[in-house]
N, C-alpha and C positions, 0 to 999 in steps of 0.2 A: 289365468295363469301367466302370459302373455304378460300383462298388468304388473305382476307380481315380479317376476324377472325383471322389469325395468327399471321396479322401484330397489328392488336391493343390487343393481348395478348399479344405477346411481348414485347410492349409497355408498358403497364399495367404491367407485371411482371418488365422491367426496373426502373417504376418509383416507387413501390412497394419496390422495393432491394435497392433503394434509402433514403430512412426514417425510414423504417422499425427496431427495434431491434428486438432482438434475439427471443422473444418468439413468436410477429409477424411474425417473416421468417417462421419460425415453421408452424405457423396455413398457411399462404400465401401457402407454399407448399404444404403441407395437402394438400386445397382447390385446387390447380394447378394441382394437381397428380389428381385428378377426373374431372378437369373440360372440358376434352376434352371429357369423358362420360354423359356429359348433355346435353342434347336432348335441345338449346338453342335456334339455329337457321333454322329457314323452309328456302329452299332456295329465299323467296325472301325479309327474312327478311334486311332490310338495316342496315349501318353501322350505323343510331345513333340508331338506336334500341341495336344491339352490344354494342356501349357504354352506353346503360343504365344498360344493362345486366352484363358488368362489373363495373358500377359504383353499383350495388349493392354487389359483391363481395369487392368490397372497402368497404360499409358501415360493412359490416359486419365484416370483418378485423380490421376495424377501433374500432369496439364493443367492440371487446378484452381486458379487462384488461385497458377499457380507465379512465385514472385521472383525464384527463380536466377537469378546471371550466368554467362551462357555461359562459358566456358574456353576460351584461344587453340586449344586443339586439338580443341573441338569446332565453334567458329566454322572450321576449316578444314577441319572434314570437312563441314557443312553444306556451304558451296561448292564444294566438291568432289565434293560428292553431285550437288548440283545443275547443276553442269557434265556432269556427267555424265549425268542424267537428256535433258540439252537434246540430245549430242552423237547419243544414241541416237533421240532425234526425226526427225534429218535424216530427209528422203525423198530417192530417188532426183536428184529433179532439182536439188537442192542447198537447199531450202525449208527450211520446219521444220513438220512436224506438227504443227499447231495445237493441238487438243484432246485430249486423252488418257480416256477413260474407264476409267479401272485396275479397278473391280470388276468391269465386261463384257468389259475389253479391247481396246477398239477406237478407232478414231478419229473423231471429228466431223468431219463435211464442211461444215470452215467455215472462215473465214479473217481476217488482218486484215493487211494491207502494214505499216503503218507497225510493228506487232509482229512481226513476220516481222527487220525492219532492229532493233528493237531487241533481237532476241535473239542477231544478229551482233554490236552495241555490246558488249551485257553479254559474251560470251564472249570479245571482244579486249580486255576490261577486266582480267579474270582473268588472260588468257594474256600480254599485256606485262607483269605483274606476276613471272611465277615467273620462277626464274630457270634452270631447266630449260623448254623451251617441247615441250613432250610433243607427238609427228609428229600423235597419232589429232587432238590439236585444230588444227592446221595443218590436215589434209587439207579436216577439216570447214569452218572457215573461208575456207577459197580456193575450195569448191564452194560454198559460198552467197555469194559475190562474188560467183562466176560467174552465178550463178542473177540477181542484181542486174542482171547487168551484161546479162543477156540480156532481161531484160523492161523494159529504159530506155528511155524514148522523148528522141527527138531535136527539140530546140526546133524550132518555125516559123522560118525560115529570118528571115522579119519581127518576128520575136522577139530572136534573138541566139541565141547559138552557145552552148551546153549541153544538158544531157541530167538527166533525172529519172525514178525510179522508177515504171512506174504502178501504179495498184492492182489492174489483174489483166491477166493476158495481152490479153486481147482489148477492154480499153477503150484511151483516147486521154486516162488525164486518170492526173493526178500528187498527189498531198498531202504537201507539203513537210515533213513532220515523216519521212516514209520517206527521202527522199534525205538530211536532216541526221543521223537515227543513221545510216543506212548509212556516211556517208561520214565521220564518229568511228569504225567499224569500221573503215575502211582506212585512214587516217593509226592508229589504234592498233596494225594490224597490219604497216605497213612500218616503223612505229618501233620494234616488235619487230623487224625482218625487215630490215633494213637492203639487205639483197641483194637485195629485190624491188621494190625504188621503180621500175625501168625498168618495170615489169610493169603498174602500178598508174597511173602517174602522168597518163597522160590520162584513165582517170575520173577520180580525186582533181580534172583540173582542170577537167571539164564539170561534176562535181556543187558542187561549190563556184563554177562560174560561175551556175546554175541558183540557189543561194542570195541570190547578189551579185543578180541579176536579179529578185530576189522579192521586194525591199526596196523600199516604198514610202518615197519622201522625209519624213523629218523623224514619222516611225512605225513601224509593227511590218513585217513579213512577210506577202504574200499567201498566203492559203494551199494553195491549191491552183490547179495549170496545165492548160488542154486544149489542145491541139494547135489547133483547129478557134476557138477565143472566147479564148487567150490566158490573161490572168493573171488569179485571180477579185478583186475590190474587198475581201474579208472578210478578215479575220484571224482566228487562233487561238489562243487562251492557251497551249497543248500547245505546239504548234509554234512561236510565236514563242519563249519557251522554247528549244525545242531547234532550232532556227538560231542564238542566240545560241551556244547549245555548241559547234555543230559551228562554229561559225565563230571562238572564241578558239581552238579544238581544231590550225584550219587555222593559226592565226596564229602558234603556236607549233610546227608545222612548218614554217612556211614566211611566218616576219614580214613584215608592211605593213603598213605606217603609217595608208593607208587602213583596216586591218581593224579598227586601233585606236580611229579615229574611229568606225566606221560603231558598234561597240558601245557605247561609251560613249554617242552619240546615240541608241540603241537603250534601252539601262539608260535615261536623265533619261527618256523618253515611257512606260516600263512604272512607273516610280516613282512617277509622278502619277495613273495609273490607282487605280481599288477593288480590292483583293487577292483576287486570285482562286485560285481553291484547284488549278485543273487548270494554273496558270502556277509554282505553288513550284517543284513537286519539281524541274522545267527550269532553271527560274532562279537557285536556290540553287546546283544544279551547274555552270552557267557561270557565277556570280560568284564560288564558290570556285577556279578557274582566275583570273578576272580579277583578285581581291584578291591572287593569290599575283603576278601580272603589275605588275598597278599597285596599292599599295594605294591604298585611297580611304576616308575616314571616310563617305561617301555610300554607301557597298556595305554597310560594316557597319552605321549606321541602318536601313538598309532590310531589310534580314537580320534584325535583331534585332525591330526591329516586326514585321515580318511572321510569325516565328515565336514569338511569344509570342501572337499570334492563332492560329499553329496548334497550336501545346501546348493554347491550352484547347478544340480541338474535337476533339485527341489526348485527354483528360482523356474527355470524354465517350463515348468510341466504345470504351475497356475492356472494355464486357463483348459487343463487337460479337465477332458469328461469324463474318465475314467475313475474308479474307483482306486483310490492311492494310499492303502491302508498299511500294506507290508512296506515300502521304502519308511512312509511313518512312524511306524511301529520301531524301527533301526532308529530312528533318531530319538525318538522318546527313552529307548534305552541311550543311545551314548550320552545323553543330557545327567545324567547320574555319573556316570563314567566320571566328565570334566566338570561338573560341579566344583567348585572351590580348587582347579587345579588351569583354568586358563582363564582370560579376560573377562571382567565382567560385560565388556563387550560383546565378546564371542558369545557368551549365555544369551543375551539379551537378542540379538541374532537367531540364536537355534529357538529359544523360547517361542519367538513371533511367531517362526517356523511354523512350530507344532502346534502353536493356536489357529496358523491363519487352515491348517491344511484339517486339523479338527473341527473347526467354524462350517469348515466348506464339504467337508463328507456328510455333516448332520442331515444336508438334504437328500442323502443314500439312505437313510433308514426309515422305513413304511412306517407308520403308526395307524392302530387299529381306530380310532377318532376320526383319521384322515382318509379315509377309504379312498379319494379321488386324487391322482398327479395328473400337472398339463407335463405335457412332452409335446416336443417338435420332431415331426416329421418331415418327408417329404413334399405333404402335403400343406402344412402349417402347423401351427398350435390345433392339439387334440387332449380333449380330458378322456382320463381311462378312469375305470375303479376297479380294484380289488376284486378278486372272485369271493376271497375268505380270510376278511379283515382280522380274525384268530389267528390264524396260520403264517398271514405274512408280518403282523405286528415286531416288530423289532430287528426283523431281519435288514441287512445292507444289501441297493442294488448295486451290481458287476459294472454299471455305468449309466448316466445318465441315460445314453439308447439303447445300452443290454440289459432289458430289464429284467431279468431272473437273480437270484437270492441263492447267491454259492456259499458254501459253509466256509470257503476259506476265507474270502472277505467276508464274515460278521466274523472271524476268527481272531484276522488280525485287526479289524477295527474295536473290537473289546478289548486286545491286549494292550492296544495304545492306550486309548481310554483312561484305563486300570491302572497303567503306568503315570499318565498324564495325574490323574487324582492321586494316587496313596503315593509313588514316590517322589514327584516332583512338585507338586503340593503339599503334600503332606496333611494328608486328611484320612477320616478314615472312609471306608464305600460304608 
């Protein structure tokens, strides 16, 4: 066995010294100088288990400083992975498995509402898109409405008449950013589902009255409700954001006049504010609906300012280990925004953007083939593998060292994705 490890590292380092440039031989080496100190192989481990063990020192080599662009049909296997990693999440009561620990196996007992609805958003974003609507991702999404639909609380009657997500079974209070992706879930999934509007259509109209209700005059959104003290005074940059979504999302099933106003008075009070980095990635996404609705030279200004603040603290965050899928996800939206409305330069800029930072998260996502990642510790390069190469397949990890599989990052790394392929592309998934 001994034997056998030698000959396919010598191998692996041949073919390695073959493509490799200079700053790859570097890392190759690095990695080569330690890897005869990794506790890799039990003796009866077999030779393709060795080569997985060194196909993941490939991937990781490969990580490096990679430029590639994605290819249409590997941009659709990512999302597709990652739909898939989400569907296999479900829990029984229609939720989604929050955490994933793929090298132990197991799940974190922990939670987060308003990621819970956004990982309904993302999956009704995927699913209106094909044009085969596959039963296993129906089933999934009609049990986590239901799950929505079960833990809503119902306004104070001195409140007005809607209903709002709360944050856990047994409190009495709501955070408006849960009720507005959820409810982009269900307008996404009756405009697929045309047949199911009867089914849907009084939540669609308590949780869009619950929106309408949360709007303070002449500013943003309260952002969160209790049953018991009403509506809170605060706003949210997250959330005003995505009320603004769900609310052109509503308008375009189901136009007023009113919705029209309330946003645009919405947009002129967020425009005057300081740029805030947790209001882009929201914002970007309902002004790329608004602009396709009304255009407005004041949508693109503000789009274009704003993301040329965020390109240069994209610039800086390169060699961040971190999982960087929601700043992404805001630029993959405002790229539709200024399409055909500023420099082809500036596209060309924000483009690279979103290739180099899609290139570089691809090595965040487990594949069930690849059961083994090296990671560096403290101690040096170590291979791990997978507890249950099923389970963690297509999921994104939280960072190169935090390696657990949160629903929010495969959330917003499939929405980028989905963006990067059908609108900026222009292709279909």
């Amino acid at each position: 066995m001994a034997g056998a490890k030698r000959r396919l590292f010598l191998n692996f380092s041949i073919t390695m010294l073959g493509y490799c440039d200079m700053k790859r031989i570097t890392g190759f080496l690095l990695v080569a100088c330690l890897f005869l100190n990794i506790p890799i192989a039990k003796a009866k481990t077999t030779e393709d288990e060795l080569r997985l063990q060194l196909s993941a020192i490939s991937d990781y080599l490969n990580s490096i400083n990679s430029k590639a662009v994605l290819s249409e049909e590997q941009l659709r296997e990512i999302i597709n992975d990652g739909v898939m990693w989400t569907l296999r999440a479900q829990a029984a009561d229609g939720s989604f498995n929050y955490e994933y620990r793929p090298f132990a196996g197991d799940y974190i007992n922990d939670n987060g509402m308003v990621r819970q609805a956004g990982t309904l958003f993302m999956l009704t974003e995927v699913h209106k898109t094909r044009t085969e609507k596959p039963k296993e991702e129906v089933e999934v999404i009609e049990n986590a409405i239901r799950y929505f639909a079960e833990i809503s609380l119902k306004g104070n009657p001195d409140d007005g008449e809607f209903a709002c997500i709360k944050n856990a079974t047994k409190v009495e209070r709501c955070d408006l950013g849960s009720t507005a992706l959820a409810l982009i879930g269900i307008i996404n999934f009756v405009t697929a589902h045309p047949d199911k509007n009867a089914d849907y259509q009084e939540l669609l109209d308590l949780y869009s009255s619950y929106l309408l209700k949360a709007k303070f005059p002449n500013k943003g959104f309260s952002k969160r409700y209790e049953y018991n003290t009403g509506f809170s005074d605060t706003e949210s940059p997250f959330y005003n954001g995505e009320a603004m979504l769900a609310l052109v999302r509503f308008y375009q099933y189901e136009p007023q006049e009113e919705l029209k106003t309330l946003l645009h008075n919405t947009f002129f009070y967020l425009k005057d504010k300081e740029y805030e980095s947790p209001l882009y990635l929201w914002i970007t996404a309902a002004l790329k609906e608004m602009q396709a609705l009304w255009p407005n030279d004041e949508f693109l200004t503000y789009t274009f300012d704003f993301t040329k603040e965020r390109l240069v603290y994209s610039y800086r965050r390169h060699h961040t280990k971190n999982n960087y899928c929601a700043p992404l996800e805001g630029l993959t939206s405002a790229y539709s925004i200024l399409e055909g409305g500023v420099s082809t330069e500036f596209l060309r800029q924000l483009k690279n953007e979103i290739n180099y930072w899609q290139s570089k998260t691809t090595a965040l996502q487990l594949k069930e083939n690849r059961p083994y990642r090296l990671v560096l510790d403290e101690t040096g390069p170590v291979l791990l593998k997978v507890a249950n190469p099923y389970l963690s397949h297509g999921g994104f990890l939280t960072s190169e060292e935090v390696l657990t599989q949160r629903i929010d990052f495969t959330q917003h790394c499939v929405s980028s994705y989905l963006q990067k392929l059908v609108d900026i592309d222009g292709v279909e998934l």
